[in-house]
Structure formats: C-alpha cells, structure tokens
Biotite code that builds the C-alpha atoms (Angstrom):
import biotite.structure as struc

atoms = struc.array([
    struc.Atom([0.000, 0.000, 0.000], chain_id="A", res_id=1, res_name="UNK", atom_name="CA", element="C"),
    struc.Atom([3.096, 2.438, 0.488], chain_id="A", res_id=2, res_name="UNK", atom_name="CA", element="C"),
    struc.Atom([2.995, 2.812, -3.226], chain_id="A", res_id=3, res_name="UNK", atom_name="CA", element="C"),
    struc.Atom([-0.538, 4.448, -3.015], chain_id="A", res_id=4, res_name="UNK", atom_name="CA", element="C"),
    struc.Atom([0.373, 6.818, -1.004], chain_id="A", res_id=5, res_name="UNK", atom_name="CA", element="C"),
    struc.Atom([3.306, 8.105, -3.373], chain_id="A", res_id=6, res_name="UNK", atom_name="CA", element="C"),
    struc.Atom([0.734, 7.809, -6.124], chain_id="A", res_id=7, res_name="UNK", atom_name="CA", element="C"),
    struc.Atom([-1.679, 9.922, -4.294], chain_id="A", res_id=8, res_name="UNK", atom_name="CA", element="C"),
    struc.Atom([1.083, 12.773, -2.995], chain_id="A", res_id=9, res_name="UNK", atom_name="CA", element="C"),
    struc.Atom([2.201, 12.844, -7.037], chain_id="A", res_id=10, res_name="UNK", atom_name="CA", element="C"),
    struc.Atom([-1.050, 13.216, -8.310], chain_id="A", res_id=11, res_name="UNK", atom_name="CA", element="C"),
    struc.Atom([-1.399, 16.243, -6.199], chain_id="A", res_id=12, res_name="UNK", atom_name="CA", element="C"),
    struc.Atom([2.226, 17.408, -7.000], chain_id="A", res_id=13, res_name="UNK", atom_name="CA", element="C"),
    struc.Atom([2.359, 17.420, -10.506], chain_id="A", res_id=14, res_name="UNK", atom_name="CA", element="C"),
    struc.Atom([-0.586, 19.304, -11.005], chain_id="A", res_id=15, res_name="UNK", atom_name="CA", element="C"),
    struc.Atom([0.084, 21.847, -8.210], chain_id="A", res_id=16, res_name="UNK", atom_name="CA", element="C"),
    struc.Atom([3.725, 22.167, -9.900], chain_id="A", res_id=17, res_name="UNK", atom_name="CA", element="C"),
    struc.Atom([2.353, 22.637, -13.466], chain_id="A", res_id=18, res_name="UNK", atom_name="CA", element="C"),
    struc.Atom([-0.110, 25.595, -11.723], chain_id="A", res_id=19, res_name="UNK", atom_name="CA", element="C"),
    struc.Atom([2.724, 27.350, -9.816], chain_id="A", res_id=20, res_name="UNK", atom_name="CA", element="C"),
    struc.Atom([4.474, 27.779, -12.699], chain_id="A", res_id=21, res_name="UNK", atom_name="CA", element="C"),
    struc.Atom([2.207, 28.956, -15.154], chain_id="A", res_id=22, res_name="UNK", atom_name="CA", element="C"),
    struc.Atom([0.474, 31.189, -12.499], chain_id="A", res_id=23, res_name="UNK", atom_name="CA", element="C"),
    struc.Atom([4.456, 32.659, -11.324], chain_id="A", res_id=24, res_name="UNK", atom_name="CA", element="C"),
    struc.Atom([5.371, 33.292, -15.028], chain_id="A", res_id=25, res_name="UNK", atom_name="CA", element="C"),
    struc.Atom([2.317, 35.058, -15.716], chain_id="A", res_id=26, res_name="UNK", atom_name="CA", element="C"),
    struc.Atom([3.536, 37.241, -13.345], chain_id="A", res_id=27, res_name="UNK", atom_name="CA", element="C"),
    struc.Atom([6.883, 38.102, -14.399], chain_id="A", res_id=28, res_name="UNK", atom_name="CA", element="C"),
    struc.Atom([7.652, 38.582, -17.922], chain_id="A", res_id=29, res_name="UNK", atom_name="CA", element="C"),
    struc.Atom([11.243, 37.210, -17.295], chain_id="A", res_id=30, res_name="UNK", atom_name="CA", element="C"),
    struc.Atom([14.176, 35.049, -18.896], chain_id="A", res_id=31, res_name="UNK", atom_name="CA", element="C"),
    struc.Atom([14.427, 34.023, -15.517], chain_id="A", res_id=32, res_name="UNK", atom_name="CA", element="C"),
    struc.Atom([12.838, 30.372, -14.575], chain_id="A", res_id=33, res_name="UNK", atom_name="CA", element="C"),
    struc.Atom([10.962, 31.847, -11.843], chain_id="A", res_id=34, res_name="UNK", atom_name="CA", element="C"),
    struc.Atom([8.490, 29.061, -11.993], chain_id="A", res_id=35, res_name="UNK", atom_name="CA", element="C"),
    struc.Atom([11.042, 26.394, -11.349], chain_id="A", res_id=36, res_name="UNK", atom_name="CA", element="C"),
    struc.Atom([12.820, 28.398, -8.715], chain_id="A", res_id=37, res_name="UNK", atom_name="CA", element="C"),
    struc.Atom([9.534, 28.718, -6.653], chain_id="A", res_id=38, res_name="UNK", atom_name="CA", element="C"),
    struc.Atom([8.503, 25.051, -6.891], chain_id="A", res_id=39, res_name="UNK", atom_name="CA", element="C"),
    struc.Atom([11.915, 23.512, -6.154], chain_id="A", res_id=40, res_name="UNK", atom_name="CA", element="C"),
    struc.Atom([12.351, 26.010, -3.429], chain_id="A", res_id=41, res_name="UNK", atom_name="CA", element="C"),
    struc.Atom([8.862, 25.865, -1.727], chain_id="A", res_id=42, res_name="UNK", atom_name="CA", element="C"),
    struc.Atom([9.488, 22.130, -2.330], chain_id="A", res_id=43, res_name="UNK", atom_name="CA", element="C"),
    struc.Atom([12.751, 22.404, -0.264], chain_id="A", res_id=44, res_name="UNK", atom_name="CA", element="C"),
    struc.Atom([10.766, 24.104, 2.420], chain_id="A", res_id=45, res_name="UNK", atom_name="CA", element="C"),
    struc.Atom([7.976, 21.026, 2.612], chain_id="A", res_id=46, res_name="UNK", atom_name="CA", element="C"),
    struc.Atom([10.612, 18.539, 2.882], chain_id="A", res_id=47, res_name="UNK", atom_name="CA", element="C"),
    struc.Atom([13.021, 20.151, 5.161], chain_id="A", res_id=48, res_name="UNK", atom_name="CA", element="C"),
    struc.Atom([10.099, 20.531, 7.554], chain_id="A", res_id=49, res_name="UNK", atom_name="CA", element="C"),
    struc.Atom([8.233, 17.154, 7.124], chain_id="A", res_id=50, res_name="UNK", atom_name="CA", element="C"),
    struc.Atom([12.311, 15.920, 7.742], chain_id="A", res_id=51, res_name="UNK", atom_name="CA", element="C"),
    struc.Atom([12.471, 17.838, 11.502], chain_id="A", res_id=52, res_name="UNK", atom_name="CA", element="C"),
    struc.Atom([9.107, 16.543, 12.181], chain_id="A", res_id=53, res_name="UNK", atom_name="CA", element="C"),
    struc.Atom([10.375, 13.432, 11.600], chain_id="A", res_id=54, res_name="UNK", atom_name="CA", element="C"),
    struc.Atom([13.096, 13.257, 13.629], chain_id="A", res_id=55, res_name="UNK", atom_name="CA", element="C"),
    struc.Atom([10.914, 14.344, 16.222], chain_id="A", res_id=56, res_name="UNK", atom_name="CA", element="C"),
    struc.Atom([8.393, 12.185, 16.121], chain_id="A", res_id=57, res_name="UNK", atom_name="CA", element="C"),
    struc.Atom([6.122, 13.761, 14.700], chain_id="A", res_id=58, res_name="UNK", atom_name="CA", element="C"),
    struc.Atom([5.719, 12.304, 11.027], chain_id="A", res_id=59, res_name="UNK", atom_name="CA", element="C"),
    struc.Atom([4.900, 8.924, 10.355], chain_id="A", res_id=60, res_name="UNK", atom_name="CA", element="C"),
    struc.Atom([6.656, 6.377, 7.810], chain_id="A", res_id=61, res_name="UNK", atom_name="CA", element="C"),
    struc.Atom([2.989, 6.984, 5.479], chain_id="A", res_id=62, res_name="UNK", atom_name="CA", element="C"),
    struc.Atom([2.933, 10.494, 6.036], chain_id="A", res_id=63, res_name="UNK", atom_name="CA", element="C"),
    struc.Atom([6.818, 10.841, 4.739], chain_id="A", res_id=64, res_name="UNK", atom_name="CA", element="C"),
    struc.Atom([5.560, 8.695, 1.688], chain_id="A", res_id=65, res_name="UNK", atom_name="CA", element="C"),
    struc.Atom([2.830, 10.910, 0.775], chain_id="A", res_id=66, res_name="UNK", atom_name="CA", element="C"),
    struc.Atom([4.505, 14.479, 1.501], chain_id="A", res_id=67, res_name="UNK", atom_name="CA", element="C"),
    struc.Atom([8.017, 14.054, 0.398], chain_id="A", res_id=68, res_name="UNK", atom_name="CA", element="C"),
    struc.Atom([8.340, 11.409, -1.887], chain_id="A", res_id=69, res_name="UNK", atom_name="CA", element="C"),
    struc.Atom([5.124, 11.571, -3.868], chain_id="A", res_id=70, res_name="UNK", atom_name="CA", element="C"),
    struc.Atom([3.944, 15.446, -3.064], chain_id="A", res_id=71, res_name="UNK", atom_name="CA", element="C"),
    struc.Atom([7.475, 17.278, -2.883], chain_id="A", res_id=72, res_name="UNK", atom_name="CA", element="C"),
    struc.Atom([8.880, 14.345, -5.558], chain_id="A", res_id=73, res_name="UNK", atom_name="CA", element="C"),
    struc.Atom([6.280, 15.446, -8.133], chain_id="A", res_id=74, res_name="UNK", atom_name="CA", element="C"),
    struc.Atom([6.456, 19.287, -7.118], chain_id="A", res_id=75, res_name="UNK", atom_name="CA", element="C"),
    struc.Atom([10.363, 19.758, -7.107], chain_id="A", res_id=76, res_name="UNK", atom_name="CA", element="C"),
    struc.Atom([11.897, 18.952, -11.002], chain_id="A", res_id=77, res_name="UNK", atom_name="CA", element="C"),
    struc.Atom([15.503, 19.002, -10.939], chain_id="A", res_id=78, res_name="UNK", atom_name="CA", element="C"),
    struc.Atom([15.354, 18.164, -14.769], chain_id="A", res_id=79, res_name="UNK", atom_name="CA", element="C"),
    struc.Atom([13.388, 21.294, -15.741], chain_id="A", res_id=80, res_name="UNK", atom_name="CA", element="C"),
    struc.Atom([15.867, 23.399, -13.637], chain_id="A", res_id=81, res_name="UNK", atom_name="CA", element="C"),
    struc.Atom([18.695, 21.619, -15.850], chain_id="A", res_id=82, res_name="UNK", atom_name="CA", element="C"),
    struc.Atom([17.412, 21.773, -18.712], chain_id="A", res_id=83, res_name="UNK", atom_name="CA", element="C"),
    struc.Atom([16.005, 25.874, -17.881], chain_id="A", res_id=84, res_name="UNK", atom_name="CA", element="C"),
    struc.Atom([19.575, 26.134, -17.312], chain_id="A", res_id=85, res_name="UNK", atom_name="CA", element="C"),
    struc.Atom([20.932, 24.480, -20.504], chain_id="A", res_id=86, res_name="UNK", atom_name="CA", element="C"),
    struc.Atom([18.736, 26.843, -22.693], chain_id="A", res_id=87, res_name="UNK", atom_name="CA", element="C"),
    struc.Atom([19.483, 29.744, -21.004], chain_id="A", res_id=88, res_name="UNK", atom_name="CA", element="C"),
    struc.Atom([23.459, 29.505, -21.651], chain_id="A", res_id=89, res_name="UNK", atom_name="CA", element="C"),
    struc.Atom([22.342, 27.980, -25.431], chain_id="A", res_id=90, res_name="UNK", atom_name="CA", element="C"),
    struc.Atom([21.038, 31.352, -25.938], chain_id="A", res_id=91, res_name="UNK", atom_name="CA", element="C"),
    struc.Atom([23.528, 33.824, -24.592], chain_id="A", res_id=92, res_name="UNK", atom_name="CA", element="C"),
    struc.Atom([22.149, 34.601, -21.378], chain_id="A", res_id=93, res_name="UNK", atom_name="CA", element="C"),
    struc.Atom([25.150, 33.006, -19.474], chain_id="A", res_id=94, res_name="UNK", atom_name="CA", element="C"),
    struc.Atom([24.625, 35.364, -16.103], chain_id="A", res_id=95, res_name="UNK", atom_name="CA", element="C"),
    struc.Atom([21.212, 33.829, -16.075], chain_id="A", res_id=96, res_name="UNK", atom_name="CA", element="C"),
    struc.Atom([22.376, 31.131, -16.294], chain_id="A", res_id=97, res_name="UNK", atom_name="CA", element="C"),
    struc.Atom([25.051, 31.072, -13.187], chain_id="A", res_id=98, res_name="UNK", atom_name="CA", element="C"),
    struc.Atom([22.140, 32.769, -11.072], chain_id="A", res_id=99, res_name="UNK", atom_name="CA", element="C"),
    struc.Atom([19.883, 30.303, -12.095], chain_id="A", res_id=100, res_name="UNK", atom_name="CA", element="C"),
    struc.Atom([21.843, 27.789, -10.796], chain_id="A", res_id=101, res_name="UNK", atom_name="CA", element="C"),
    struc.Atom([23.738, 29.165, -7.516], chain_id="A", res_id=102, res_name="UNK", atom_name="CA", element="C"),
    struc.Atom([20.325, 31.027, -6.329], chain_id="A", res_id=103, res_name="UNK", atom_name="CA", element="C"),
    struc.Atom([18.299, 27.808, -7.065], chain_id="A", res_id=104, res_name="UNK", atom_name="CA", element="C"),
    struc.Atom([21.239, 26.167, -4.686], chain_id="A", res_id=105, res_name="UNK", atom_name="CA", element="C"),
    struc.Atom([21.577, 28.933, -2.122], chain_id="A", res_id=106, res_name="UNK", atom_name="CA", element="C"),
    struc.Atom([17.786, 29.446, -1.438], chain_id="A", res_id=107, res_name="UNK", atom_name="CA", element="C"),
    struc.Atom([17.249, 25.677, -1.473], chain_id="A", res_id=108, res_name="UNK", atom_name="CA", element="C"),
    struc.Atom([19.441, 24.640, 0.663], chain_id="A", res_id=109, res_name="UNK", atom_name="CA", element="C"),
    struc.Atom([18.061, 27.841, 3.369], chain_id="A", res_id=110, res_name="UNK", atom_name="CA", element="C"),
    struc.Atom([14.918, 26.643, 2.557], chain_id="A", res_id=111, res_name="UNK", atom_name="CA", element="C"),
    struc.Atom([15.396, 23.256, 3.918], chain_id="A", res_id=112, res_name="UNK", atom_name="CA", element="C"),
    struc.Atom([17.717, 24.793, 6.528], chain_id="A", res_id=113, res_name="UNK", atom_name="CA", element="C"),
    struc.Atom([13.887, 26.684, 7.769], chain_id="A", res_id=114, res_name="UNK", atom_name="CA", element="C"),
    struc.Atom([11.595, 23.913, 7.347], chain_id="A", res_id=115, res_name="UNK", atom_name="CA", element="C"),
    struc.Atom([14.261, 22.062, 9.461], chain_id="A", res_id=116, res_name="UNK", atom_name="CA", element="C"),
    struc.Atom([13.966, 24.876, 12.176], chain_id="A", res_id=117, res_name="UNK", atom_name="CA", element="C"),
    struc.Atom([10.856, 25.296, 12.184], chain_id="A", res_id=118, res_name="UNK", atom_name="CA", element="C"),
    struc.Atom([9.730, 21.990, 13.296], chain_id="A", res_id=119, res_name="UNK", atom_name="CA", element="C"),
    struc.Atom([12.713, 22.010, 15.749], chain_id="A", res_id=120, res_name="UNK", atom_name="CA", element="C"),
    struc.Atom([10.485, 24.728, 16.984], chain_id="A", res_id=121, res_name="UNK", atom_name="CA", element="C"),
    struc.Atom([6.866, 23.348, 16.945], chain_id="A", res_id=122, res_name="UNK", atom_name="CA", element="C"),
    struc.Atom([7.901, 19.899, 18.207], chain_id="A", res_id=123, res_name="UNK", atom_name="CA", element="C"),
    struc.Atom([10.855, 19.800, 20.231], chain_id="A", res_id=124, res_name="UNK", atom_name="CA", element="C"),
])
C-alpha cells in the first residue's frame, strides 16, 4: 500500500507544480525560470520541515511517503531546472544562467535549513 500513497502525494504534485508555474510566469515577464525556482524552493521548504518533524516524532513512515516522496517528488523537477539552465546559456544569457543555478542552490538549501527549524520549533 506504500505505493498508493506516493501515487496519491504525485497526483497532487504534478498538477500543483504545473499551476505554480504557469500562475508565477504570468507574473513576471522574465528570462528568468521563476516558476522552477519557486517550486523547487517551496518544495525544499515542505521537505526540510516534514524531515524535523520526523526526527521528532512527529511524522509517520505513510505520512513521509505521501509528503516528500510523492507530493514534494512530483512538485520539485531538478530536470526542468537543468534543462532551464541548458537553454538559457544555449542562448547567450550566461549570467542567467550562473544565477539560475547558484540562487536555485543557495535558497534551497536555506529553505530546507527553515523547514528544518521550524519543526525544531513546533515539536521539540
């Protein structure tokens, strides 16, 4: 049954992920991949936080499969940002390129490094 409940977090994911990103570039009119960047870092944030609750008790083995590997597995693309990447160098904007990819790092990482504190917060 663990398999449904990666099934059901992706099926909410994917979807969510597609929306973010249409409704984020509507918004800025942008080389940028702001899409990505806000699904792989509010993606970051999910897990980091579902990973200190955890550790504290406070998530279950079923709730892990459903939030982070199905949910935050189908949200979070880490081809897109490649390939986002890839095109923007192809096509001359190399600064957008490096930014893409050292933000998308940097705020990732602090992301998790939140979520993580957070639920140090709530549940310890």
């Amino acid at each position: 049954m663990n398999w449904l409940l990666v099934v059901l977090g992706a099926a909410v994911g994917a979807p969510l992920r597609h929306l973010t990103d249409r409704a984020v570039r509507g918004r800025h009119d942008s080389a940028f991949p702001w899409g990505t960047f806000t699904v792989n870092v509010s993606g970051s944030f999910v897990l980091g936080l579902l990973t200190g609750a955890a550790v504290h008790g406070a998530a279950s083995e079923s709730l892990r499969l459903l939030l982070g590997t199905g949910l935050c597995g189908a949200l979070t693309t880490y081809s897109t940002f490649s390939y986002e990447t890839l095109r923007l160098a192809e096509t001359g904007a190399r600064f957008l390129a490096a930014a893409n990819v050292v933000a998308s790092v940097v705020a990732g990482l602090g992301a998790v490094l939140v979520g993580t504190t957070l639920a140090d917060a709530i549940w310890a």
